[in-house]
matplotlib code that plots the C-alpha trace (Angstrom):
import matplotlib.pyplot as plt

x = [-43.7, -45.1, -47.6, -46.0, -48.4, -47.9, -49.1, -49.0, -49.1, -47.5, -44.4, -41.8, -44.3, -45.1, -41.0, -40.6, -43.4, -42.0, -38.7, -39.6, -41.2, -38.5, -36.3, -38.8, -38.5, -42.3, -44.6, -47.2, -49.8, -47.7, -48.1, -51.0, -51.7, -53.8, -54.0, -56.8, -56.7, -58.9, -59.0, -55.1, -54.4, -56.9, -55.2, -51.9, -52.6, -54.4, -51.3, -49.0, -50.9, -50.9, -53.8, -55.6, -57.2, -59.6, -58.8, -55.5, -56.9, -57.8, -54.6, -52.2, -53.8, -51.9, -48.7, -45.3, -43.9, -46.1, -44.5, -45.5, -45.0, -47.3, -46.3, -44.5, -47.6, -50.1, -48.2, -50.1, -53.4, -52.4, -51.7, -54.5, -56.9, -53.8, -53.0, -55.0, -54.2, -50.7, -48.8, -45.2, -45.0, -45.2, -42.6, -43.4, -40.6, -41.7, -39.7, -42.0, -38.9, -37.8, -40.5, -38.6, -38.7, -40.4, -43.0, -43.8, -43.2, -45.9, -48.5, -49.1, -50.7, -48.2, -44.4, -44.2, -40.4, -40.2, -37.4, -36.6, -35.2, -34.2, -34.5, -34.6, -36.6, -34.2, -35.5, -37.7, -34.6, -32.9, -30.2, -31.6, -29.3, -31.0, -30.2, -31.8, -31.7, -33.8, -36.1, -36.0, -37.8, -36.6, -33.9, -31.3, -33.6, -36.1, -33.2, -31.8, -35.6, -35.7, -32.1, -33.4, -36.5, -34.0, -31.0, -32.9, -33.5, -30.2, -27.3, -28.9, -26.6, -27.3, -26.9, -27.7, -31.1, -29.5, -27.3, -31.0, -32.0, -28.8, -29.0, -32.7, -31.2, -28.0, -29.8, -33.6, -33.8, -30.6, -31.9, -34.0, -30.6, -29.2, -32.3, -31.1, -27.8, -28.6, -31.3, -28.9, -26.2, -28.0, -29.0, -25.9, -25.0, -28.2, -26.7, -23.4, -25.7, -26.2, -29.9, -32.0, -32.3, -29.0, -27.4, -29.7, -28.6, -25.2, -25.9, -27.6, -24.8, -22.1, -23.7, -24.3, -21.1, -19.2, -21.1, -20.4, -16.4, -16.8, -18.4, -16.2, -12.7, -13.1, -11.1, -11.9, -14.4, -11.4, -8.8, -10.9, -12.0, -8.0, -7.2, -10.2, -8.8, -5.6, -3.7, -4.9, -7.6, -11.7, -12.4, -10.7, -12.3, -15.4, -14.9, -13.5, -17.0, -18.5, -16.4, -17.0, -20.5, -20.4, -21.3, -20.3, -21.6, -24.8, -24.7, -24.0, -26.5, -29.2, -28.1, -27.9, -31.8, -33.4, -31.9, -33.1, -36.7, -36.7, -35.7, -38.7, -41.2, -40.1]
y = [-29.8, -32.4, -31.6, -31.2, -31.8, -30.4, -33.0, -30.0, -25.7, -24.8, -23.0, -25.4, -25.9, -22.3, -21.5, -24.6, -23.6, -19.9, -20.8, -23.3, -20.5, -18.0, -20.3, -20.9, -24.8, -25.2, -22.8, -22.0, -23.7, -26.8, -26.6, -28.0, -27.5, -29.1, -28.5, -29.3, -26.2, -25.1, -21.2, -20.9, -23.0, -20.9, -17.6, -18.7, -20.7, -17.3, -14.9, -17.5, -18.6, -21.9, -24.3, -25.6, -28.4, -29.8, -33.4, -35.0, -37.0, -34.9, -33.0, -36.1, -37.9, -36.6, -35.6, -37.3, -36.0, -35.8, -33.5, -34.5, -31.6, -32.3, -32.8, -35.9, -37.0, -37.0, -38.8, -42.0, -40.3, -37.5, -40.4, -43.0, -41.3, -42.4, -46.0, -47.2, -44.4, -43.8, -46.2, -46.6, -44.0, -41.5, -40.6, -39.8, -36.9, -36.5, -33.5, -34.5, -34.8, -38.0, -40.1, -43.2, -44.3, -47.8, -45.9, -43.8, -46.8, -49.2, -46.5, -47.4, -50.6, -50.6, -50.5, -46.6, -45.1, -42.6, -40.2, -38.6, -35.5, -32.5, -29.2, -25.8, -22.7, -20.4, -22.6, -19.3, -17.2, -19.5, -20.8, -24.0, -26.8, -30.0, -33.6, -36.5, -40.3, -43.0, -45.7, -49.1, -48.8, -45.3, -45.5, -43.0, -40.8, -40.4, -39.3, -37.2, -35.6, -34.7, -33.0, -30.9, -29.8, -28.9, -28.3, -25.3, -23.4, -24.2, -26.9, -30.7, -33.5, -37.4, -38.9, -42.7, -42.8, -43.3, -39.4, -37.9, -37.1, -35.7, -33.6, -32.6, -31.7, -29.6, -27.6, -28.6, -26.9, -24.8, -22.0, -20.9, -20.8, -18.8, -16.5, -16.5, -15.8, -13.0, -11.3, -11.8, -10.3, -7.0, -7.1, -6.8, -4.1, -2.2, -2.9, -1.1, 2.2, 1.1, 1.8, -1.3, -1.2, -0.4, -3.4, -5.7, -5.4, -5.2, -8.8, -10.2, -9.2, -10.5, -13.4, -14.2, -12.8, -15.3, -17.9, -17.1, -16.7, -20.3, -22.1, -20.0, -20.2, -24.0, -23.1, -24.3, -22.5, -22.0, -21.0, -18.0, -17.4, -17.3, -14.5, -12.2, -12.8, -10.8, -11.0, -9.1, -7.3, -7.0, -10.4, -12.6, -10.6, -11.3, -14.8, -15.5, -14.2, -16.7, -20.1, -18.2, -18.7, -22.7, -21.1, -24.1, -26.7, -25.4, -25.3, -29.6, -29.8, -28.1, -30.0, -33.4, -32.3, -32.0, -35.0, -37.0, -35.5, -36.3, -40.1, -39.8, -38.7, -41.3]
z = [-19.2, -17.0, -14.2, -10.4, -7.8, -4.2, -1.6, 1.0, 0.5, 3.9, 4.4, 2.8, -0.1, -0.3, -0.5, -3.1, -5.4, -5.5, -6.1, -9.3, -10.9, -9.8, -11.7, -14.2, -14.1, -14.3, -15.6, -13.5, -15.0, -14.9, -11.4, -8.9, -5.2, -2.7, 0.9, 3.3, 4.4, 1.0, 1.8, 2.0, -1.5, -3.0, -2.2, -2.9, -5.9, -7.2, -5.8, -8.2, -10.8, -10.5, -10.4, -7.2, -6.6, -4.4, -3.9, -4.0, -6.6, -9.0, -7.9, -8.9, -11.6, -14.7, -12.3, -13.4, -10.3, -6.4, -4.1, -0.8, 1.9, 4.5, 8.1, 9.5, 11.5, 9.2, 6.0, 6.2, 6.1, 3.1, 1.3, 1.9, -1.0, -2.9, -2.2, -5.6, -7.9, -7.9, -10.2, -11.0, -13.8, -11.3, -8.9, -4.6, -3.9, -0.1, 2.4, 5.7, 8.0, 9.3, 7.3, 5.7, 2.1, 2.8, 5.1, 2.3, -0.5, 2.4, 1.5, -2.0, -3.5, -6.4, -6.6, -6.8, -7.3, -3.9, -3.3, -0.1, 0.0, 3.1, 1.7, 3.7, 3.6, 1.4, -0.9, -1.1, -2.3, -4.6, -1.5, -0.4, 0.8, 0.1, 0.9, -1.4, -1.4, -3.3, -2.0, -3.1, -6.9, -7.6, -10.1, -11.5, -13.7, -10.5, -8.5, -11.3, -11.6, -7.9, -8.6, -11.1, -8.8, -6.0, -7.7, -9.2, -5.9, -4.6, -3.9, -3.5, -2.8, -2.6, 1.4, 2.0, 4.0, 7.4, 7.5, 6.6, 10.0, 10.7, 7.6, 9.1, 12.1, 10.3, 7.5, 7.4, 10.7, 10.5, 9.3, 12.4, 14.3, 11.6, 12.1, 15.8, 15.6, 13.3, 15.3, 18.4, 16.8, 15.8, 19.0, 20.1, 17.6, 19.4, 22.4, 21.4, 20.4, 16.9, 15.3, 15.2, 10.7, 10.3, 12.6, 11.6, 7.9, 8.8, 10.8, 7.8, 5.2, 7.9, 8.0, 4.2, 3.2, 5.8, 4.4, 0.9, 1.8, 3.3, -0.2, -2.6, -1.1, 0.3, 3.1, 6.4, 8.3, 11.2, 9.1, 7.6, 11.5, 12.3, 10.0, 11.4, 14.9, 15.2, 18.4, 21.6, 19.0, 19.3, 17.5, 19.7, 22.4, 21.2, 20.4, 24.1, 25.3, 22.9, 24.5, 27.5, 26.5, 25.4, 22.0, 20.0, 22.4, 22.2, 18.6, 18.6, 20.8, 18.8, 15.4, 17.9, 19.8, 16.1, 14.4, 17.8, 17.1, 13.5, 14.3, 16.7, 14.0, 11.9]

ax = plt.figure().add_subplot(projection="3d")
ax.plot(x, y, z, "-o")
ax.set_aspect("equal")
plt.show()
C-alpha cells in the first residue's frame, strides 16, 4: 500500500488516522505524521504505530496521497516547504475548512491534482459524514481515491465546491450541536430525578437510534416525529416547549453562523 501522509495530527487527523486503521485501509506503517507540535506526533504516532516525521518533507516525499489537516489560517504556510516537491503524481486531499481548491492548487509550483473534502469527527467511530469535490487537475481516480479514505470511516458524498461551506456549517461542525443536544437532554432527564449515567446513556442511545431510524427507513425526518407525537400525549408536550423555545430557528441559525465563518476563513 502506498504511503498516506498527514499534513496535520490534531483532532480531525487524530480521529481520521484511527479510523483508517480501525478499518484497516492502511497499515500502520503505511501511514506518516507530522505536526509542528513534535512532542504530540511523537506520542501518538508511538500509541498507533505509525511513523512520525519530522519535516513535511521527509513526511511526503514517497506519499501517493498528502492529507492536509492543519487549520484554515495557517494552510499557506504548512504548505510553503512544499511548493517545489510535490509533483502531479501525488494527490493534495485537504479538510482545513473553507480553504478553496485553487488556494490550495496556487500553493504548488506544479499542476498538483487537489481534492477537497468535509469530513466530521465520528470519523473516530466509523460514522463520519463527509462531503468531497475536485479541483481543477484532479480527475476521477483522485476523487475515487479520496472516496475510499473517507468512505471507509463512514458515508462520503461528492458536492460541487460552492455547497462546501454549507456542508461545513451542517455536518463538519454538526456534531458539537449534537453533543449539545445530548448533554441538554440528560440534563433534563436529571432534572426529572433521573441519575446523571443512566440518562446520559439513555440521551445518547435516543439520539443514535433516531438517527439510525432516519437513514434506514428514508422516511422524512417529520413523518417519523408524527407518529411519536400522539394526540394530547407527553411528546407533543414536549415538543410545544421546544417551538416555544425557537428550537429549530436556532438550529438554522447555527448551521447558517458556521457556514458564514467558513466563507470568512476562506
Amino acid at each position: 500500500m502506498p504511503t498516506l501522509a498527514f499534513l496535520g495530527a490534531g483532532a480531525m487527523g487524530e480521529a481520521l488516522t484511527r479510523g483508517l486503521l480501525a478499518a484497516k485501509v492502511y497499515a500502520p506503517h503505511d501511514i506518516v505524521l507530522f505536526d509542528v507540535d513534535g512532542p504530540r506526533v511523537e506520542k501518538l504516532a508511538a500509541s498507533l504505530g505509525v511513523r512520525a516525521s519530522t519535516s513535511p518533507l521527509n513526511a511526503t516525499v514517497d506519499a501517493e496521497v498528502i492529507l492536509l489537516a492543519v487549520k484554515p489560517q495557517i494552510v499557506e504556510a504548512a504548505l510553503q516547504p512544499l511548493r517545489e516537491s510535490i509533483s502531479p503524481s501525488q494527490t493534495l486531499v485537504s479538510i482545513a475548512a473553507g480553504v478553496s481548491t485553487s488556494r490550495l492548487e496556487a500553493c504548488f509550483a506544479q499542476n498538483v491534482p487537489v481534492v477537497r473534502v468535509m469530513p466530521n469527527t465520528p470519523a473516530l467511530v466509523g460514522a463520519a459524514a463527509t462531503a468531497i469535490c475536485a479541483g481543477k487537475y484532479a480527475a476521477a481516480a483522485h476523487l475515487a481515491r479520496a472516496r475510499t479514505l473517507f468512505e471507509a470511516v463512514g458515508i462520503a458524498v461528492e458536492a460541487d465546491e460552492k455547497l462546501l461551506d454549507a456542508v461545513t456549517g451542517l455536518s463538519g461542525s454538526g456534531p458539537a450541536y449534537v453533543f449539545l443536544f445530548i448533554e441538554a437532554l440528560a440534563d433534563g432527564g436529571v432534572r426529572a430525578g433521573l441519575p446523571r449515567d443512566v440518562a446520559l446513556q439513555l440521551a445518547a442511545q435516543t439520539v443514535m437510534g433516531s438517527a439510525q431510524m432516519v437513514l434506514e427507513t428514508r422516511e422524512h425526518p417529520g413523518i417519523l416525529k408524527d407518529r411519536v407525537a400522539s394526540p394530547g400525549g407527553t411528546t407533543i408536550a414536549g415538543l410545544h416547549a421546544l417551538e416555544k423555545g425557537s428550537f429549530r430557528g436556532v438550529v438554522m441559525d447555527a448551521v447558517a453562523a458556521a457556514s458564514e465563518r467558513s466563507k470568512e476563513l476562506g
